[in-house]
C-alpha positions, 0 to 999 in steps of 0.5 A: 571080410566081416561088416564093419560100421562106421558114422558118416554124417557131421560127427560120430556118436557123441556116446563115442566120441564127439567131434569138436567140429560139432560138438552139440550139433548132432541131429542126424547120422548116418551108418554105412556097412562094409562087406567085401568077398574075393577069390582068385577065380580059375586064374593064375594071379590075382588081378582084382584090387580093392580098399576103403577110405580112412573109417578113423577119423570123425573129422574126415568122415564128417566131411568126406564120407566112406569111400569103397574103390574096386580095380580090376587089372586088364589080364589082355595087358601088362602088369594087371594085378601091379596096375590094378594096386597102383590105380587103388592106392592113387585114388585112395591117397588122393581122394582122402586129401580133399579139404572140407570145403571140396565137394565129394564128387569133385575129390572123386573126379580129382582123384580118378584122373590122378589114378590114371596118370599114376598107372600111366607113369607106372607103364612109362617107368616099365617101359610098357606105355600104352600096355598097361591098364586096369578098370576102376569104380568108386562110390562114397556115402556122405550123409544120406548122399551117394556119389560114383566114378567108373571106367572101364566094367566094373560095376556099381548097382543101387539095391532098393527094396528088392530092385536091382539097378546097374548105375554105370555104364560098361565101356566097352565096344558092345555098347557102341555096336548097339548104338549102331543097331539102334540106328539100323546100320547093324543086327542084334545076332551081329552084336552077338557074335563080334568077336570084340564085343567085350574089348574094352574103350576106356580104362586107367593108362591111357593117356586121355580117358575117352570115358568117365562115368560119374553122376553129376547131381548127388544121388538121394539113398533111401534107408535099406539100400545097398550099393554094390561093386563087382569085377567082371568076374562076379556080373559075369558068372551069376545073374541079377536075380541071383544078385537079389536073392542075397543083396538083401543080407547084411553085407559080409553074408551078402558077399561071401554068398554071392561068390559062392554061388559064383563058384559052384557055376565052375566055369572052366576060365573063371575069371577073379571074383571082388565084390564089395556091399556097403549099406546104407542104414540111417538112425536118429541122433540123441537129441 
């Protein structure tokens, strides 16, 4: 997918078009990058789901920002690719309803929650309840702010100044094992060797999420950086450094490198590939 740029702050550029909302009052934009690369990996279907928030509207942009989601379906469960698609749709629809006066980051938790229920029901009316399930992160950018929901690996990572940082927590089991290592109760090469350790604890379709991953506090982003959300199948088949070599790229060459280099690993059960870059690079309004 090539780049596309879009203006996030109060209005659009009013050599564009000018946003009656305000009109004259334009001291500041702000233009996001998209780039996204995908493949099917060594799997027979693709499970991996992703999409970007409505980019032609400068009313909502103006107070709803850009929002990436990536959802990775549960290949262990029923349906994954169906799941995956259902959770995407629901938390597109859902977060591109919020009203003006809604925070973004309580639209995302809004919008998250209606996304579960919605692969929830989905599993209900297949008569599959409860084997049903997909993971889910999403990220926004609004004005020079970032917000994020995740469940389940898929991750979102801040590139800044060639620093790689993983912003979301995997909920899987390892991470409570290690707890338990940190306590003493168990040994690293234990952790290593758990045949479980990769199970996941939260994802969409059930019927209480036992975790969110959300930041609370709006998240300041500096000219440059990069928020990056992958599947499993790219944070688990290249490394952070090989993450860095290309974050810095304009983001559609960022991605489709990235999944190359994925690919030229070719593991024997490469699992589906999505990652999606978007860029964070400010300009100074007219006047």
């Amino acid at each position: 997918m090539r780049s596309r740029s879009f203006w996030t702050g109060r209005c659009v550029d009013p050599l564009i078009r000018a946003c009656e909302h305000c009109a004259g009052k334009v001291p500041y934009f702000l233009n996001v990058l998209l780039g996204s690369a995908q493949h099917i990996g060594a799997r027979r279907e693709q499970q991996d789901n992703f999409g970007f928030s409505d980019t032609d509207s400068p009313f909502f942009l103006g107070h709803g920002g850009v929002l990436a989601v990536l959802a990775d379906g549960m290949g262990g469960l029923l349906m994954g690719g169906e799941a995956s698609r259902v959770a995407r749709d629901a938390l597109l629809r859902e977060y591109q309803a919020k009203e003006p006066e809604e925070a973004p980051s309580e639209a995302l938790e809004r919008a998250l929650h209606a996304a579960n229920v919605a692969v929830f029901e989905a599993s209900r009316q297949e008569e599959h309840e409860g084997r049903i399930g997909t993971t889910l992160a999403a990220a926004v950018i609004k004005g020079e702010w970032l917000y994020w929901v995740a469940v389940g690996d898929t991750r979102i990572y801040l590139y800044r100044r060639g620093r790689l940082i993983q912003v979301t927590e995997d909920h899987v089991y390892a991470e409570e094992l290690y707890r338990k290592a940190l306590k003493g109760e168990m040994g690293l090469a234990q952790i290593r060797s758990h045949p479980q350790k990769g199970a996941l604890t939260s994802h969409l379709g059930m019927l209480l999420l036992r975790h969110v991953d959300r930041n609370f506090r709006s998240f300041r982003l500096d000219a440059g950086d990069r928020i990056m959300l992958c599947s499993d199948g790219l944070h688990g088949a290249i490394s952070r450094q090989e993450m860095v070599s290309f974050l810095g790229l304009e983001p559609s060459e960022a991605c489709e490198r990235m999944l190359q280099k994925a690919l030229s690993k070719s593991k024997p059960q490469q699992d589906n590939i999505t990652v999606v870059v978007m860029a964070y690079e400010p300009r100074r309004g007219l006047g």
